[in-house]
C-alpha positions as CSV (number, residue, x, y, z in Angstrom):
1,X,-40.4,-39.8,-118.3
2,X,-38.1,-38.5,-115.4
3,X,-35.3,-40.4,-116.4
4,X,-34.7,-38.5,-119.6
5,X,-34.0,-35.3,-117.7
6,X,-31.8,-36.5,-114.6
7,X,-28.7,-38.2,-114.2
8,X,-25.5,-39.1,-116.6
9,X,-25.7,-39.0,-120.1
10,X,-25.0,-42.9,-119.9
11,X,-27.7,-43.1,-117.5
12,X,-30.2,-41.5,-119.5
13,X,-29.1,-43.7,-122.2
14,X,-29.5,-46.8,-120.0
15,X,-33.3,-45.1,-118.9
16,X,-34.3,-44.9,-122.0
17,X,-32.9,-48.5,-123.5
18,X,-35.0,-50.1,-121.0
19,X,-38.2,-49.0,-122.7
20,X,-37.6,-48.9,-126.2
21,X,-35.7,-50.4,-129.1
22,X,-33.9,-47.4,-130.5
23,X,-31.4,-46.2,-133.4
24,X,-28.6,-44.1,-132.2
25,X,-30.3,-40.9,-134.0
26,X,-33.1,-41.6,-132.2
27,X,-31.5,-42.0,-129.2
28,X,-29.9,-38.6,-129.9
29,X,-33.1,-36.9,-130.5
30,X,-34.5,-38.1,-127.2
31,X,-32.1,-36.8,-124.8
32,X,-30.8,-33.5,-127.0
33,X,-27.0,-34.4,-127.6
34,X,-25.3,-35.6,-131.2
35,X,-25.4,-39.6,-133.1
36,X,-21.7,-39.3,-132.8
37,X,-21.5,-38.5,-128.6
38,X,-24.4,-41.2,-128.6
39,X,-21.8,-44.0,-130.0
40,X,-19.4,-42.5,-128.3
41,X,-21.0,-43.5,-125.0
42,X,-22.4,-46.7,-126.4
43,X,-19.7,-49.3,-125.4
44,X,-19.4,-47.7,-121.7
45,X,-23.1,-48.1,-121.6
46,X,-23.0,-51.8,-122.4
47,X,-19.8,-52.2,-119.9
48,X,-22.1,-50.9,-116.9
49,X,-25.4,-52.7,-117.8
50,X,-23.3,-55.8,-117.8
51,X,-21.7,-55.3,-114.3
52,X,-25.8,-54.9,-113.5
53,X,-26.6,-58.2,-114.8
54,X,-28.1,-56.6,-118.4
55,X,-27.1,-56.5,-121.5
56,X,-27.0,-53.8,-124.4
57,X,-28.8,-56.0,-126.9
58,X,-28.0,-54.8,-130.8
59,X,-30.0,-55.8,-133.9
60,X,-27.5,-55.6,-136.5
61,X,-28.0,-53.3,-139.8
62,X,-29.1,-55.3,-142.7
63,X,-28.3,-54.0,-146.6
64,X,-31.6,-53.3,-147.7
65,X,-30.9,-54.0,-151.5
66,X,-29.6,-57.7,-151.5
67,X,-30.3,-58.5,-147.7
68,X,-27.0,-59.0,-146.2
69,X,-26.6,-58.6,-142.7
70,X,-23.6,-57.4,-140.8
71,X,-23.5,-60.4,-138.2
72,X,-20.0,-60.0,-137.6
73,X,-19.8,-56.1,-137.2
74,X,-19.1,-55.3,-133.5
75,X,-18.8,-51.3,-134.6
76,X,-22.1,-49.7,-132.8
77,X,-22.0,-47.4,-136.2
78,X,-23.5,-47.7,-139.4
79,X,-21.6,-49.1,-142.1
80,X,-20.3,-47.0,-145.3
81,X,-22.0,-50.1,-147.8
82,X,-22.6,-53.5,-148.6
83,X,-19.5,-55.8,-148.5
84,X,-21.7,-58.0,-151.2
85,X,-23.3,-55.4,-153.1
86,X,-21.5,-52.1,-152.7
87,X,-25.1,-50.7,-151.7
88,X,-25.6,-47.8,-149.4
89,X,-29.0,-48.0,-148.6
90,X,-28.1,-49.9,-144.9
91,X,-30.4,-49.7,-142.0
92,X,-29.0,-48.4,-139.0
93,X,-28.3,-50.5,-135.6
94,X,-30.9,-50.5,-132.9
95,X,-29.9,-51.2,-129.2
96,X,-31.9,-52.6,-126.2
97,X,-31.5,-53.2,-122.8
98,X,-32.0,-56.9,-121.5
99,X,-31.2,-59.4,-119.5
100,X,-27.8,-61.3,-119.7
């Protein structure tokens, strides 16, 4: 894919979010630079897709011991632990591009 190489590091996150649902570490992996610039660059992403007519879908993280799901978190991180539980065992947050 071309669009991994060239351009911004917002547009290669954009490039690749148009392909594939993806965790910020893999995100990170994909286009060589740290989780934490990746979620650093992750609200400025969403900003521009929507001025494109997209949108940076997010499929929340979900405690995988009693289930709860952070519906209400609007951090693109992953949480510490589980408000209900106290578990740490959390999936991370996967982000998409789609339409608005």
């Amino acid at each position: 894919m071309d669009g991994l190489r060239t351009g911004t590091v917002r547009q290669r996150i954009m490039n690749i979010l148009r392909h594939e649902n993806l965790t910020s570490k893999e995100i990170s992996k994909r286009i060589s630079i740290t989780q934490k610039e990746v979620i650093r660059h992750l609200p400025n992403v969403a900003k521009s897709l929507s001025s494109k007519g997209f949108s940076l879908n997010i499929e929340k993280p979900q405690c995988l011991d009693c289930g709860f799901m952070f519906r209400e978190r609007s951090r693109f991180s992953k949480p510490g632990h589980c408000p209900r539980c106290k578990g740490t065992r959390i999936t991370e947050p996967s982000f998409s591009v789609g339409l608005l």
